[in-house]
KEMARMI-184629 format. One record per residue (C-alpha): residue in three letters; x, y, z. Coordinates in steps of 0.05 Angstrom, whole numbers, plus 5000, padded with zeros to 4 digits. Example, Ala and Ser with C-alpha at 12.3 -4.5 7.8 and 13.67 -1.06 7.14 Angstrom:
# KEMARMI-184629
ALA524649105156/SER527349795143/
***
This chain:
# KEMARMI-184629
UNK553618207770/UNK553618607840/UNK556019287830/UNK559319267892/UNK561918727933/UNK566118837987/UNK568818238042/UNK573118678085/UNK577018468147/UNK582118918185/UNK584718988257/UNK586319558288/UNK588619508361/UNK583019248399/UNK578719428336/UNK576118918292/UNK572619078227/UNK568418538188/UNK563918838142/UNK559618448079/UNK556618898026/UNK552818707964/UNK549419077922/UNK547219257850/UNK545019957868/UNK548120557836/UNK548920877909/UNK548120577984/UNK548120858052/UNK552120678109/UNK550120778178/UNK552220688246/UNK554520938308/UNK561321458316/UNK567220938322/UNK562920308286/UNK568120348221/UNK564320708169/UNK569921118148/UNK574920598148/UNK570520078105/UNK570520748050/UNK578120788067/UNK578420008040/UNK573720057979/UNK577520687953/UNK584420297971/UNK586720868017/UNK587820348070/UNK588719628052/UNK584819048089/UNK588018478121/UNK584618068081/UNK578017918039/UNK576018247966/UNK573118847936/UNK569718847878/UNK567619437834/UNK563119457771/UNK566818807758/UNK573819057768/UNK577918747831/UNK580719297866/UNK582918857924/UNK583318077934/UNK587317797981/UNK587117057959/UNK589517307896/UNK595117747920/UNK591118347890/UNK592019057915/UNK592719577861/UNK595420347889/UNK590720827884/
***
């Protein structure tokens, strides 16, 4: 089991943010240029801001899926 899986998608304006992460490490890094979305895929995973669509999975829990109709407040 991944301890994180995110499969986020969100527009924003002339913005569009596709991001894929998997990963069974107990921390990751992510990088990029100012303006590339790094804030807003955190904004996602910690269900601050809700995708347009895709699924986030954490430590096995769904916080966000959706196919499912899944999107718990924070």
């Amino acid at each position: 089991m991944k301890r994180l899986y995110a499969d986020i998608h969100r527009k924003i304006g002339g913005f569009e943010l596709n991001v894929l992460i998997e990963s069974d490490a107990d921390r990751i890094g992510i990088l990029g240029e100012s303006g590339s979305g790094k804030s807003m895929t955190l904004k996602c995973i910690a269900g601050i801001v809700s995708p347009d669509e895709g699924r986030i999975i954490v430590n096995g829990g769904t916080f966000y899926d959706s196919a499912a109709r899944i999107n718990p407040q924070p």
